[in-house]
C-alpha positions in Angstrom: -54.0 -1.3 62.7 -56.0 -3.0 65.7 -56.8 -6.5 66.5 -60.1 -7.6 66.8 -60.5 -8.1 70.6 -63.3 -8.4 72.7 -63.9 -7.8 77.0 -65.3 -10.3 78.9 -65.9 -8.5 82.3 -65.3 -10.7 85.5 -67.4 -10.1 88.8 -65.2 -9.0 91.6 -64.9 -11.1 94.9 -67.1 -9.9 97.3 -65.1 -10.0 100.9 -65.0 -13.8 100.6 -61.7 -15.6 102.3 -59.6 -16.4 99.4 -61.3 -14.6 96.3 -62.0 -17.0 94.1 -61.4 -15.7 90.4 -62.0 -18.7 88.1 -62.2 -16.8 85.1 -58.9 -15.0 85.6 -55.8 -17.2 84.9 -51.7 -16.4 84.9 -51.0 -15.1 81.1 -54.3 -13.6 80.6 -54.6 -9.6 79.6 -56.4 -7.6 81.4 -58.1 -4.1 81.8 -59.0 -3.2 85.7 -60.8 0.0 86.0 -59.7 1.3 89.7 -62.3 3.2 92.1 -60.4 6.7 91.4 -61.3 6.0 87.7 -57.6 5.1 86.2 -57.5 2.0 83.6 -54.6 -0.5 83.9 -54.3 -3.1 81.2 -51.6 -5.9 81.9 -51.0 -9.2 81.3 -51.6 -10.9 84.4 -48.0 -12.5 86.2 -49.2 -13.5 89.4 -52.9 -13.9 91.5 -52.6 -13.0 94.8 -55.7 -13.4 97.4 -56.3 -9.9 97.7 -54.9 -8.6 94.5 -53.8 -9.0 91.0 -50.4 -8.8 89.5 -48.9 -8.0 86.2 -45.1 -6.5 85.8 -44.7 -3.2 87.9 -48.5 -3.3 88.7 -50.5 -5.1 91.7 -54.0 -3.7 92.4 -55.3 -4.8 94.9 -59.4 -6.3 94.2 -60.5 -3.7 97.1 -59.1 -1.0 94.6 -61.2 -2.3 91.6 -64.4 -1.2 90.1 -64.5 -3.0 86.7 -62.1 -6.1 85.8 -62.2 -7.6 82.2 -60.0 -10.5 80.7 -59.0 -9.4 76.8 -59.4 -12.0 74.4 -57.7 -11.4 71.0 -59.1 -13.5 68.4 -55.9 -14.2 66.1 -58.1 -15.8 63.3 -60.4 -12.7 62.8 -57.3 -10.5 62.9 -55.2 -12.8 60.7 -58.1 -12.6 58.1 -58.0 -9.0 58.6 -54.7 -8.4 57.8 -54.8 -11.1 54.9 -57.5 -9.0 53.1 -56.0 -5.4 53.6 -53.0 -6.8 52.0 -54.6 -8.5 48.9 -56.8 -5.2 48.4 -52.8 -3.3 48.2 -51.7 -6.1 45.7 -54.9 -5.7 43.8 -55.0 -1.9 43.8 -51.3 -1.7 42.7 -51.9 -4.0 39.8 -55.0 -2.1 38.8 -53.5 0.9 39.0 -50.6 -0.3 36.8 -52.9 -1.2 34.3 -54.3 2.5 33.4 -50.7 3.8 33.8 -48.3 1.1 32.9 -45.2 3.4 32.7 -44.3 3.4 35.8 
């Protein structure tokens, strides 16, 4: 089953002394597509000025093409989940009712 996330993408510092990454904040998840085309998704430990931390991963910003912050929305997947289960309930008692021997 997946959550119902969505990417917010972050601009990149642009050679400014420190970066300044407002949107990005200690706890967040996120999914940093490097220049050589490899996709890390972490949940951010640490913010260094020239690089972002997460556990056994630090890329550096210079090393980023894409940077997006992962927001889960608990609610929407909550509701998900809710449903899918009352559609199992409902679909075993309906089911019971054309075959009630078992």
């Amino acid at each position: 089953m997946t959550s119902c996330t969505t990417l917010q993408n972050v601009p990149l510092p642009s050679g400014e002394t420190p970066p300044s990454l407002p949107a990005v904040k200690v706890g967040d998840y996120v999914v940093v597509t490097t220049k050589a085309m490899k996709k890390e998704k972490f949940a951010v430990t640490a913010i260094e000025s020239d690089a972002l931390v997460g556990d056994d991963v630090r890329i550096a910003y210079s090393d980023m093409s894409k940077l997006d912050i992962e927001h889960i929305h608990k609610g929407a997947t909550t509701a998900l989940v809710v449903a899918i289960a009352a559609l199992v309930y409902i679909g075993y008692g309906v089911s019971h009712l054309f075959d009630p021997e078992e």
